[in-house]
VOKOLRO-260783 format. One record per residue (C-alpha): residue number from 1; x, y, z. Coordinates in nm, 2 decimals, decimal comma, always signed. Layout:
<nodes>
<NUM; <X; Y; Z>> ...
</nodes>
This chain:
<nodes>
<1; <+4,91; +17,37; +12,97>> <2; <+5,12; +17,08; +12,86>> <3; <+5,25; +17,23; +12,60>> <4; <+5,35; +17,53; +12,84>> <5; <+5,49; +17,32; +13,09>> <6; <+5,72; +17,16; +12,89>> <7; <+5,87; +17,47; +12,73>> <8; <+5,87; +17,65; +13,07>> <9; <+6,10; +17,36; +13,20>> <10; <+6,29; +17,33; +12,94>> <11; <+6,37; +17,72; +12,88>> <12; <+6,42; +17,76; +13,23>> <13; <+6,72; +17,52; +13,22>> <14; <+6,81; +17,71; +12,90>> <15; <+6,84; +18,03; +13,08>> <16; <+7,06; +17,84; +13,35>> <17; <+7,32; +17,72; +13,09>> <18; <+7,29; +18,07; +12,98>> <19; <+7,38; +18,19; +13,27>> <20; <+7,67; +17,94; +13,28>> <21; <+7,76; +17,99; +12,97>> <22; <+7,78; +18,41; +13,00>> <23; <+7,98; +18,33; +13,30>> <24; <+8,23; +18,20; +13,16>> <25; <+8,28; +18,36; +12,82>> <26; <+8,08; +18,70; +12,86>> <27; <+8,12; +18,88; +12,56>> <28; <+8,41; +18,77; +12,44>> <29; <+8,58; +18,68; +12,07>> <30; <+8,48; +18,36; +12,19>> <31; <+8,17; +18,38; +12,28>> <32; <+8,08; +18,56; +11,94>> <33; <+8,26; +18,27; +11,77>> <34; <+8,01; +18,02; +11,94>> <35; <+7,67; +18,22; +11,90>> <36; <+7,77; +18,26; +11,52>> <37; <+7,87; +17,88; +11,46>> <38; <+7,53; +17,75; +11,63>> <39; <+7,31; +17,97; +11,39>> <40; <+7,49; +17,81; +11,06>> <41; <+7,36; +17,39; +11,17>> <42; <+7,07; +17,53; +11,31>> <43; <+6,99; +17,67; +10,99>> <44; <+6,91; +17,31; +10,89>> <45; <+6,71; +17,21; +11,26>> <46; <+6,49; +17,51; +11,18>> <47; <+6,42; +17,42; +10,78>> <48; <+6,37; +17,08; +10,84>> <49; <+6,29; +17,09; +11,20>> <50; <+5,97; +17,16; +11,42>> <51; <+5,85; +17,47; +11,25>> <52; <+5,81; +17,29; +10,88>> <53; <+5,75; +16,94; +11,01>> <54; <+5,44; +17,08; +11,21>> <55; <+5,30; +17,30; +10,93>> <56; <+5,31; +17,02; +10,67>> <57; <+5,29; +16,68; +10,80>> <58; <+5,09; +16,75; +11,13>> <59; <+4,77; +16,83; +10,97>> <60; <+4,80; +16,56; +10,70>> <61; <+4,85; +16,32; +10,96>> <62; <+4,62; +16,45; +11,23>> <63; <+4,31; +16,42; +11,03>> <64; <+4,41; +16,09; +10,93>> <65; <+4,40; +15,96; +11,28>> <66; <+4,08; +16,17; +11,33>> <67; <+3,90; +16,01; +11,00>> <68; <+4,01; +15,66; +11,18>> <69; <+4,23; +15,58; +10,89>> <70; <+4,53; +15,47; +11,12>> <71; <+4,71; +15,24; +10,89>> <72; <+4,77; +15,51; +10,64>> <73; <+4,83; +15,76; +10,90>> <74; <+5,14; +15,52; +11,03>> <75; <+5,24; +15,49; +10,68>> <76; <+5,26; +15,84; +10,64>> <77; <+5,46; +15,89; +10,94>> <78; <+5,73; +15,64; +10,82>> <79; <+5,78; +15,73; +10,49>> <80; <+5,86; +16,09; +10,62>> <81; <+6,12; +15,96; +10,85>> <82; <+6,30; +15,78; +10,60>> <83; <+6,29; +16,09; +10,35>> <84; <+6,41; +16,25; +10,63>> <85; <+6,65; +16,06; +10,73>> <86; <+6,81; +16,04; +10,35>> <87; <+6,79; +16,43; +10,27>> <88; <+6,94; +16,58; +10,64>> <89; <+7,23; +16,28; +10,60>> <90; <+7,32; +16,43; +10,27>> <91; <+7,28; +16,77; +10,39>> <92; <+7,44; +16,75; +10,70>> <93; <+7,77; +16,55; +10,53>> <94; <+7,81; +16,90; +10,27>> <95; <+7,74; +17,12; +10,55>> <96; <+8,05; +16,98; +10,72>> <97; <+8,28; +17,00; +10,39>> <98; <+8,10; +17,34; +10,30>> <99; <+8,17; +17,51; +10,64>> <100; <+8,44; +17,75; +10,52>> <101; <+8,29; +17,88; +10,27>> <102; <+7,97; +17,92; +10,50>> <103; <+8,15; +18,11; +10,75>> <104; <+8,25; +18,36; +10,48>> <105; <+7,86; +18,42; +10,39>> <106; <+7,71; +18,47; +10,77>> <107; <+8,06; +18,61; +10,96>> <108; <+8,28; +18,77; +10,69>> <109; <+8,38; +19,03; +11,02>> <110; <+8,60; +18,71; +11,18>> <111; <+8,96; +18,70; +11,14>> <112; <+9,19; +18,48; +11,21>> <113; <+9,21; +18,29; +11,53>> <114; <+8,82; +18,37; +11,54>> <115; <+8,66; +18,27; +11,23>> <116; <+8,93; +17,90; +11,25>> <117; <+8,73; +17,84; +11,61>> <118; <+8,41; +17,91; +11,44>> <119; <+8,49; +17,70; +11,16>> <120; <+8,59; +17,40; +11,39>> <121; <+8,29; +17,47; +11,60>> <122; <+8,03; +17,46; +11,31>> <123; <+8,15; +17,12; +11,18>> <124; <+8,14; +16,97; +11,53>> <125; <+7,74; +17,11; +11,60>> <126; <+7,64; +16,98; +11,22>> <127; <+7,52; +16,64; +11,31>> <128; <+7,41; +16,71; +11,62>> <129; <+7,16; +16,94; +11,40>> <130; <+7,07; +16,66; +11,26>> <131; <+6,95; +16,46; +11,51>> <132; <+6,73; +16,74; +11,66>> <133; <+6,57; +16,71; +11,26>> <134; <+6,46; +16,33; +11,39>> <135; <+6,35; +16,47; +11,77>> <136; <+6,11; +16,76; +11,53>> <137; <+6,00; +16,41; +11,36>> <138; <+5,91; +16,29; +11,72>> <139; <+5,75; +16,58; +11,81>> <140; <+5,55; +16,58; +11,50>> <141; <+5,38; +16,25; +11,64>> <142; <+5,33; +16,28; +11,94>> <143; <+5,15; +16,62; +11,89>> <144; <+4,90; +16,47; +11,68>> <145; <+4,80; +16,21; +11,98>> <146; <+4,79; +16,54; +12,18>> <147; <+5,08; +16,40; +12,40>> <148; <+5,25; +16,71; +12,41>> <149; <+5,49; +16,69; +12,76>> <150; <+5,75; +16,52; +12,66>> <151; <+5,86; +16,66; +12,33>> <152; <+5,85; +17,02; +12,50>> <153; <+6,07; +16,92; +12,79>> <154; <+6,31; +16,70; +12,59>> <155; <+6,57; +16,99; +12,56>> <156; <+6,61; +16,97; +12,91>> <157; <+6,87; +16,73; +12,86>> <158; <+7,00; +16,87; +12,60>> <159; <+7,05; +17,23; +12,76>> <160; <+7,17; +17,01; +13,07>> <161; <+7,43; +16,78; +12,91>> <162; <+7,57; +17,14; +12,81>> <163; <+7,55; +17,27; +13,16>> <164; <+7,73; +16,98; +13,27>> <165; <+8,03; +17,03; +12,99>> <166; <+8,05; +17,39; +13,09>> <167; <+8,13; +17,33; +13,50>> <168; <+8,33; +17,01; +13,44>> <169; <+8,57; +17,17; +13,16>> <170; <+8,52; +17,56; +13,27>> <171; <+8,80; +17,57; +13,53>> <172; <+9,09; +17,44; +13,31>> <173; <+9,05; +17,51; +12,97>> <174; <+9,10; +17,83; +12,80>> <175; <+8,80; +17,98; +12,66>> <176; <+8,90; +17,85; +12,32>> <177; <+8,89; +17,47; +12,43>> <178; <+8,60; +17,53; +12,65>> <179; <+8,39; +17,67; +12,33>> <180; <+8,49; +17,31; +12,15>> <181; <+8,42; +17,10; +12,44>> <182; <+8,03; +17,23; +12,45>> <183; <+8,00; +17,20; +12,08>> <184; <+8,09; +16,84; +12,13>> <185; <+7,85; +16,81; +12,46>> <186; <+7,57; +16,95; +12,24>> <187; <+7,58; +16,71; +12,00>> <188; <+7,57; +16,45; +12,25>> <189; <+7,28; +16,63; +12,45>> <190; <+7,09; +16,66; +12,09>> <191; <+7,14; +16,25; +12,06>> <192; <+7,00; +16,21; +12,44>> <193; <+6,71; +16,47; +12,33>> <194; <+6,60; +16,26; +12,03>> <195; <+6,63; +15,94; +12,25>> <196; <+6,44; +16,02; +12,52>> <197; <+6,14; +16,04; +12,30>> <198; <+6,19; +15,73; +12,06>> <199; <+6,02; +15,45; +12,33>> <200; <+5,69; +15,68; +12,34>> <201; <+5,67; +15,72; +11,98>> <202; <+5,78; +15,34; +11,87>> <203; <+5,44; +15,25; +12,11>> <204; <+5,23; +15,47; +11,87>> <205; <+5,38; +15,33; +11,57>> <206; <+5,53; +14,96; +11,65>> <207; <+5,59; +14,75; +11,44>> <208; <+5,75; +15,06; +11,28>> <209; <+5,90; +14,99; +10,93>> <210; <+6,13; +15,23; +10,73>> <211; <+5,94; +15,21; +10,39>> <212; <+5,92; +15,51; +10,14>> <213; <+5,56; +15,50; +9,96>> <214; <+5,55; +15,82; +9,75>> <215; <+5,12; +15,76; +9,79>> <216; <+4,83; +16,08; +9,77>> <217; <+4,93; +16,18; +10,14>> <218; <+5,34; +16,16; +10,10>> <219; <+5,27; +16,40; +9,77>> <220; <+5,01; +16,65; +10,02>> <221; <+5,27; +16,69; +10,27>> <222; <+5,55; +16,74; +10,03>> <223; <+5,36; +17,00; +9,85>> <224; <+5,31; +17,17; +10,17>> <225; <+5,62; +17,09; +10,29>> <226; <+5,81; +17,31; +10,01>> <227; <+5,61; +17,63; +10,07>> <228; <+5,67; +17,62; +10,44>> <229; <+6,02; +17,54; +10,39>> <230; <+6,07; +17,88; +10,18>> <231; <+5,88; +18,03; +10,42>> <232; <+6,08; +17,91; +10,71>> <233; <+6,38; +17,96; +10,50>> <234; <+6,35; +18,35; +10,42>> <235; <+6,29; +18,42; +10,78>> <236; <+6,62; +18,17; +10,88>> <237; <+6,77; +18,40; +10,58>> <238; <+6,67; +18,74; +10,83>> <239; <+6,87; +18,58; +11,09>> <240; <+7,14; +18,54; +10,93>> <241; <+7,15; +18,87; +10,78>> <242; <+7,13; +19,00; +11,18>> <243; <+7,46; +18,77; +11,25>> <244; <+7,62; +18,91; +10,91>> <245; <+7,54; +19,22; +10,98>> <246; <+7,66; +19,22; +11,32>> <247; <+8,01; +19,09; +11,23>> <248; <+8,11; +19,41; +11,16>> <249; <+7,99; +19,59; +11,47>> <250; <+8,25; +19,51; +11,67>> <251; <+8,33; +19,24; +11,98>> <252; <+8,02; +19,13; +12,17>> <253; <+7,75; +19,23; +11,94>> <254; <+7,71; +18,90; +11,81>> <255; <+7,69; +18,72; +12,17>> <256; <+7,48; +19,00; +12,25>> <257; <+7,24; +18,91; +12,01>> <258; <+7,28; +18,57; +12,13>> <259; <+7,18; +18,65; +12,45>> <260; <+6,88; +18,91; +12,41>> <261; <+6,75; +18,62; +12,18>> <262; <+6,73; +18,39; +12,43>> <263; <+6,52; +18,64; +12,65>> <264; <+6,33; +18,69; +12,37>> <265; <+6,22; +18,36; +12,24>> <266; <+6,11; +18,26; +12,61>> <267; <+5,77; +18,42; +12,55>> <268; <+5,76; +18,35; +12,26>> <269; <+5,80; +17,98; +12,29>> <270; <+5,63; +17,98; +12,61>> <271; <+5,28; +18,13; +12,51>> <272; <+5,33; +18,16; +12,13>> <273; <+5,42; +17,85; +12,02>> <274; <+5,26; +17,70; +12,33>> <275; <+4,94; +17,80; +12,20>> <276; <+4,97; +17,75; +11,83>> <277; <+5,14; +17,41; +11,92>> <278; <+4,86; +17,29; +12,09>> <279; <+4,59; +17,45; +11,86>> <280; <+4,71; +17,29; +11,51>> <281; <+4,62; +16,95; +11,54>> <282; <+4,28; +17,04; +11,70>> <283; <+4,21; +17,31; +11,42>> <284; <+4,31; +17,05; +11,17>> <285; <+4,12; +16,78; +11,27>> <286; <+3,80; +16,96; +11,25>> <287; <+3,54; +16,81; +11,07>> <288; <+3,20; +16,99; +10,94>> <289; <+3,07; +17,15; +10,64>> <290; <+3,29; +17,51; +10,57>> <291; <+3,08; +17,76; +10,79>> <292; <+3,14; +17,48; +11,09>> <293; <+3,50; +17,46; +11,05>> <294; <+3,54; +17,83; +10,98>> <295; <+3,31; +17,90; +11,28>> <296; <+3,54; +17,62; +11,50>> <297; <+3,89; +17,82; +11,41>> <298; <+3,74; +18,20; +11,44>> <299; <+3,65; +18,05; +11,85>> <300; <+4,01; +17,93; +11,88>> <301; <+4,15; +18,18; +11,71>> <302; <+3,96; +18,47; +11,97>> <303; <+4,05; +18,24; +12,26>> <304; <+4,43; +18,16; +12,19>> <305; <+4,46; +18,56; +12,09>> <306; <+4,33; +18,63; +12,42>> <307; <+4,60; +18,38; +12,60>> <308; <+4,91; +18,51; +12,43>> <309; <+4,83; +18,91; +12,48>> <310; <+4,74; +18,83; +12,86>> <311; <+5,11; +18,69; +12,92>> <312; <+5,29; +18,84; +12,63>> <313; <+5,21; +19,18; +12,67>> <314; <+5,37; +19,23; +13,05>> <315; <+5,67; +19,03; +12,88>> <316; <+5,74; +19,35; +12,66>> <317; <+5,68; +19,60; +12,92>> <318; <+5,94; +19,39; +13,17>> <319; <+6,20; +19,39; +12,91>> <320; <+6,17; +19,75; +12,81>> <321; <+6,13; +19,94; +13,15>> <322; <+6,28; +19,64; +13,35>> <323; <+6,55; +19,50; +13,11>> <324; <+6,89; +19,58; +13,30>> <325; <+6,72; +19,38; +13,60>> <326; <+6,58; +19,07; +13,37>> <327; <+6,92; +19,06; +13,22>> <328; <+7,13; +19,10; +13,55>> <329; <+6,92; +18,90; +13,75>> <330; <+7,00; +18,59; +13,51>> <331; <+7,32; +18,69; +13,34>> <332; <+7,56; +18,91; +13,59>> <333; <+7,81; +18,69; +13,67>> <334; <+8,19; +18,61; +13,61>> <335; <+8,27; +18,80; +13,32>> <336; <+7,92; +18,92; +13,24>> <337; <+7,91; +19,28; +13,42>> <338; <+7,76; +19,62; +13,40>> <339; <+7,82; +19,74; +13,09>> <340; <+7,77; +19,36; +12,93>> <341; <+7,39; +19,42; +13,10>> <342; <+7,29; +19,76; +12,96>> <343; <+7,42; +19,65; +12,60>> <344; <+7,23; +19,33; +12,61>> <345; <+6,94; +19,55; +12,75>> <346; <+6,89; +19,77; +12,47>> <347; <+6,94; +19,50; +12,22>> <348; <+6,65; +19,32; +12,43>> <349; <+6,42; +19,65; +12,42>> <350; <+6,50; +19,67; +12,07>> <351; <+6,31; +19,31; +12,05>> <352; <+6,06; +19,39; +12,23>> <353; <+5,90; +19,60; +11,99>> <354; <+5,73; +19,32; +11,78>> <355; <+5,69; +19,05; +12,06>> <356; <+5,31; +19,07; +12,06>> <357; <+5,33; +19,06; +11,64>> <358; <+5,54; +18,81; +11,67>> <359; <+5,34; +18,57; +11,88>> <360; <+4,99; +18,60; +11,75>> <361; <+5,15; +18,60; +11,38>> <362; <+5,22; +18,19; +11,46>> <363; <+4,89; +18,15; +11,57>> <364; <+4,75; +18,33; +11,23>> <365; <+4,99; +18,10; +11,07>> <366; <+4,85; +17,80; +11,23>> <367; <+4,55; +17,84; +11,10>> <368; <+4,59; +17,87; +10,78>> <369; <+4,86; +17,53; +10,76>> <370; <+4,55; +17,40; +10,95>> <371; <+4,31; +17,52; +10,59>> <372; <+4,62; +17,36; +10,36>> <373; <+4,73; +17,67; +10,29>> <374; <+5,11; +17,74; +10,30>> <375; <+5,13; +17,99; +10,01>> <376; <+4,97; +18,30; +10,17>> <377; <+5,22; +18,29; +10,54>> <378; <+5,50; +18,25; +10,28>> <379; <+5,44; +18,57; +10,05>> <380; <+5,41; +18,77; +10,39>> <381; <+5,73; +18,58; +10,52>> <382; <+5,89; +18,73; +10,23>> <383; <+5,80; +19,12; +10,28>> <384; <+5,87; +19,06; +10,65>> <385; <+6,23; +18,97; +10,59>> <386; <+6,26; +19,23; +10,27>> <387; <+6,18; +19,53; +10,53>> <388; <+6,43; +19,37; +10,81>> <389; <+6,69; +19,37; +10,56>> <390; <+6,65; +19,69; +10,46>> <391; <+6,55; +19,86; +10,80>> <392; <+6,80; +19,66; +10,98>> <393; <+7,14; +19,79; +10,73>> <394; <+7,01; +20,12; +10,77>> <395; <+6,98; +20,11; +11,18>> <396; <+7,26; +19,88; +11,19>> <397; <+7,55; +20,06; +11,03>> <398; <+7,48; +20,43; +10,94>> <399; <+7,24; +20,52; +11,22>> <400; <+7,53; +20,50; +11,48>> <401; <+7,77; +20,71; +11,27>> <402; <+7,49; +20,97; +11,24>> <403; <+7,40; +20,95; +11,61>> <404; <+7,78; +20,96; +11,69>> <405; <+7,75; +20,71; +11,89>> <406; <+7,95; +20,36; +11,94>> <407; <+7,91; +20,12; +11,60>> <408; <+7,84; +19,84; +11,88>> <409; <+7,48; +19,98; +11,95>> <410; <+7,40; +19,89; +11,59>> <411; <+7,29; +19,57; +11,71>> <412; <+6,97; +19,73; +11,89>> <413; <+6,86; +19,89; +11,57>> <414; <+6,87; +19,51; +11,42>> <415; <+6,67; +19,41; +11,66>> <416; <+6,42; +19,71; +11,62>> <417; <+6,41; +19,63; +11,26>> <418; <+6,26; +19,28; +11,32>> <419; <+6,02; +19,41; +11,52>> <420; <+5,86; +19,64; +11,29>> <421; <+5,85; +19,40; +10,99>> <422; <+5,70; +19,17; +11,26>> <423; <+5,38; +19,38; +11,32>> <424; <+5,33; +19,44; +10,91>> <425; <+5,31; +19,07; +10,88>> <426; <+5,07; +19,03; +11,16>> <427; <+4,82; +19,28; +10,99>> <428; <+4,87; +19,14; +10,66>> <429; <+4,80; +18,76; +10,81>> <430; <+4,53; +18,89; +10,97>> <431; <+4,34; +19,07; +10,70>> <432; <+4,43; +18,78; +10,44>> <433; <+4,26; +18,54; +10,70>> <434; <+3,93; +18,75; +10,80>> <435; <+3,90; +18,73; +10,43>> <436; <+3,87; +18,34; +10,45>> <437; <+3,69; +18,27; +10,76>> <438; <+3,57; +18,61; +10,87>> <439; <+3,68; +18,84; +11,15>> <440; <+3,82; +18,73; +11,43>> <441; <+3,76; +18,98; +11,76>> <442; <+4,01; +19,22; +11,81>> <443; <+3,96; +19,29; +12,19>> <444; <+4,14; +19,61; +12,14>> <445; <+3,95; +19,76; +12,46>> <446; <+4,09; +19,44; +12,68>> <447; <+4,45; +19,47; +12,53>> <448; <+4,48; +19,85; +12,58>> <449; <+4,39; +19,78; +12,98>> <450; <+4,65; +19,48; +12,92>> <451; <+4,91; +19,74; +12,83>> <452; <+4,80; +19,98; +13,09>> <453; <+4,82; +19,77; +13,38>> <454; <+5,17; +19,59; +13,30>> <455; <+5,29; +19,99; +13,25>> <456; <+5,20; +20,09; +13,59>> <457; <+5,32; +19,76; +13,77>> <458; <+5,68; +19,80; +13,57>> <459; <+5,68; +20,17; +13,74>> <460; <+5,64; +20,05; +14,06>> <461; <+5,88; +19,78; +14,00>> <462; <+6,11; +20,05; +13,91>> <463; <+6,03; +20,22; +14,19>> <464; <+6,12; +19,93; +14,41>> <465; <+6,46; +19,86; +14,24>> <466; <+6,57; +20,29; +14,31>> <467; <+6,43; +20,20; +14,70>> <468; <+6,67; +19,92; +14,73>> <469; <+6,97; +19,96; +14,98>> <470; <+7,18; +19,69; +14,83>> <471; <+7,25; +19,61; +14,47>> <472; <+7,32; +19,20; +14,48>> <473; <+7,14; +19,10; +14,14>> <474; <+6,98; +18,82; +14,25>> <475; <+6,82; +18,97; +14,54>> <476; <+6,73; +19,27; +14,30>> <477; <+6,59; +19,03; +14,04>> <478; <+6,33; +18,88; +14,33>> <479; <+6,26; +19,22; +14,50>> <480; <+6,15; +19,38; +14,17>> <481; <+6,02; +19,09; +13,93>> <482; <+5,85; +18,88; +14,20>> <483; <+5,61; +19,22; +14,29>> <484; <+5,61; +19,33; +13,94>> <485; <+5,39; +19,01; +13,81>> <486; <+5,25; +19,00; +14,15>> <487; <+5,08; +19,31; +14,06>> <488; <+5,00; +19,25; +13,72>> <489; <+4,80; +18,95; +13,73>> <490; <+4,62; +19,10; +14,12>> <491; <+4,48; +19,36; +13,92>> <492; <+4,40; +19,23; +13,60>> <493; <+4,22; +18,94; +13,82>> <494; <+4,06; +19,24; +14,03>> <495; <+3,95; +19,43; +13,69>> <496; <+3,80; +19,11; +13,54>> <497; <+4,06; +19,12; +13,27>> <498; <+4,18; +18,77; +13,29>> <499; <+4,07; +18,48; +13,55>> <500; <+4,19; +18,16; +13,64>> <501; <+3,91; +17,95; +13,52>> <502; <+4,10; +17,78; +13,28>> <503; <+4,33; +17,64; +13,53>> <504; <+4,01; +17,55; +13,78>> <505; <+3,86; +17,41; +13,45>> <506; <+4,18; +17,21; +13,43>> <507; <+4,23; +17,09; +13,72>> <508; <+3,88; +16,98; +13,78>> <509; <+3,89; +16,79; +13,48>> <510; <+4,21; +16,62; +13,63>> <511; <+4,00; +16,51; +13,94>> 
</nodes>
């Protein structure tokens, strides 16, 4: 629930400075030029970020503190920061020099005027990148002492400080200037982000001291750092190919991306990583003989499958059969119109596809960095992104000449690509891990009824939206969302599918 909370908030303000942000650059060179030039520094948040950070280091230092061995665990902790510190300082510097040469690789499709705006934009948002490295560190630690609010909800100032840049430079600045003034906003919004969090974590730590010890546990979590890192790197690779790729299908299909991503990535983060966040430290500080621990993570593993198909599965119905008024409702504005929302809608449906894969795959994955084992997510990490390469070239750029259709709509197949690879990964995860711990309950019959029920509340949704006598998005947005989930979780309460126990649990605890 913490963990939740604090995404929710801070996604929430994310889709606001979305909204901002489509506003006033739409689907523009511009906006293309900015989506493009955040992917290359967050290449190096995401490597060396949250994602690795939490595979490797988290369950090294979590059962640490759980053994009672807190002196080595606060060792541990600040001999990562200092490697840290020295390898994203060193990365970060050749990023900057290296930029144009790195626009070539991910946006050979820019010309001109656009790919010098994305070259001055990427070496602007580099450091900021690396600061956001230091808040992952933060996050790291705090996790582990299951204080989990505050790292989640951090962004919020992040995503505001870029709110605030947008509004106070939007209505005199052409869209060129406007694009530099929120790179510069973000890097100050990724300094705040990191602050906010350093008091909280220099309690846990204090007296914290900078000192590189290269003992047993700095050598565990750098042999499970590299594994992850590959692993994390190959699928960082797949995005890049997407942005690459869409280069060359025209204005707009890069933003588009951009923007379907966001969409995305809210369920995601919000029940996916929610869950998986809050389950790896628990799952790696379990203690027992091998049938207990395996025992320990089959329970969580059934119970946080359970949680991410109840809110993940009406997610995907809502952004296929209600994706022009998800998109509308939060993007349709200034230059963002009509056409801008059914582009972005079948690059969203397109995503949609794999979203349940996607989510339980991280909690698969958790599991085994909880067992020390980084290898196996990494050689299915691999396949996943060899079959989006492949799949996505082949939806991307000759499917639309065969259809006869616009080049543009090549981003949906990119999309649709992902999502397929996504669900071969799942299986293979799965399988690998039933073979180490045993099955896990599928609960096919619960997430057919799942499925069924989100269907039929989208259809009536639908319904609603053709009913409507005006077409104001925002009033469309509340008329048909608002009664879609209303539905959803009324009769999947009704049926017995899912209750609210957990949050009666919780808040009875709280009391």
């Amino acid at each position: 629930m913490a963990v939740g909370a604090g995404i929710l908030l801070s996604r929430l303000v994310g889709l606001v400075r979305d909204r901002v942000f489509a506003h006033y650059f739409g689907n523009s060179d511009s906006a293309d030029a900015f989506r493009a030039a955040f992917r290359i520094p967050n290449f190096l948040q995401n490597l060396f970020g949250e994602g690795v950070l939490s595979a490797s280091f988290i369950p090294v230092y979590a059962r640490l503190n759980a053994e009672d061995r807190h002196e080595e665990a606060s060792e541990l902790a600040e001999a990562i920061f200092a490697l840290l510190a020295a390898v994203t300082s060193v990365l970060v510097a050749l990023g900057v020099w290296a930029t144009p040469w790195l626009i070539d690789l991910i946006a050979p499709g820019f010309r001109e005027a656009k790919r010098q705006l994305t070259i001055e934009l990427v070496q602007i948002l580099f450091p900021g990148a690396g600061l956001l490295v230091f808040s992952a560190w933060c996050l790291g630690i705090l996790n582990s002492h299951r204080r989990f609010f505050l790292s989640y909800a951090a962004p919020v100032l992040w995503n505001a400080v870029m709110i605030a840049t947008l509004v106070w430079g939007g209505r005199h600045n052409t869209e060129q200037r406007l694009a530099v003034l929120l790179a510069i906003g973000s890097v100050i919004g990724s300094g705040l982000q990191f602050a906010v969090q350093l008091p909280r974590v220099l309690r846990l730590l204090w007296p914290l001291r900078l000192r590189l010890r290269a003992g047993l546990h700095v050598r565990t979590v750098a042999s499970n750092f590299f594994p992850v890192f590959l692993s994390r790197g190959v699928v960082q690779i797949s995005a890049y190919i997407d942005a690459w790729l869409g280069s060359f299908l025209g204005t707009g299909a890069v933003s588009a991306l951009g923007y379907a991503q966001t969409l995305y990535t809210l369920p995601v983060s919000l029940f996916g990583m929610a869950v998986s966040a809050a389950e790896l430290p628990a799952m790696s500080s379990e203690l027992g003989t091998e049938a207990e621990i395996a025992q320990a993570l089959r329970q969580r593993l059934a119970a946080g499958l359970r949680q991410i198909a109840y809110f993940v599965i009406p997610s995907a119905v809502a952004f296929v059969l209600l994706g022009d008024v998800v998109i509308a409702t939060i993007y349709r504005t200034g230059h963002f119109q009509r056409d801008d929302v059914l582009f972005v809608w079948a690059v969203l449906a397109g995503s949609a596809v794999g979203l349940l894969a996607s989510t339980s795959g991280r909690l698969y994955s958790s599991a085994f960095y909880a067992l020390r084992n980084t290898r196996t997510p990494l050689g299915f990490a691999v396949i996943r992104v060899s079959l989006t390469l492949v799949l996505g070239y082949l939806c991307a750029l000759p499917l639309p000449r065969l259809l006869g259709i616009s080049q543009r709509w090549g981003a949906a197949g990119l999309t649709l690509s992902a999502g397929v690879a996504g669900w071969l990964e799942f299986l293979l995860l799965r399988r690998a891990l039933t073979r180490d711990i045993g099955a896990v309950p599928s609960g096919w019959q619960r997430i057919t009824r799942l499925w069924a029920v989100a269907i039929l509340a989208a259809l009536a949704g639908a319904g609603i939206k053709l009913a409507l006598p005006f077409h104001n998005s925002l009033l469309v947005g509340s008329c048909v969302l608002l009664p879609y989930c209303g539905l959803y979780l009324g009769i999947t309460h009704w049926m017995g599918i899912a209750s609210l126990g957990a949050l009666d649990r919780l808040f009875n605890r709280r009391r």
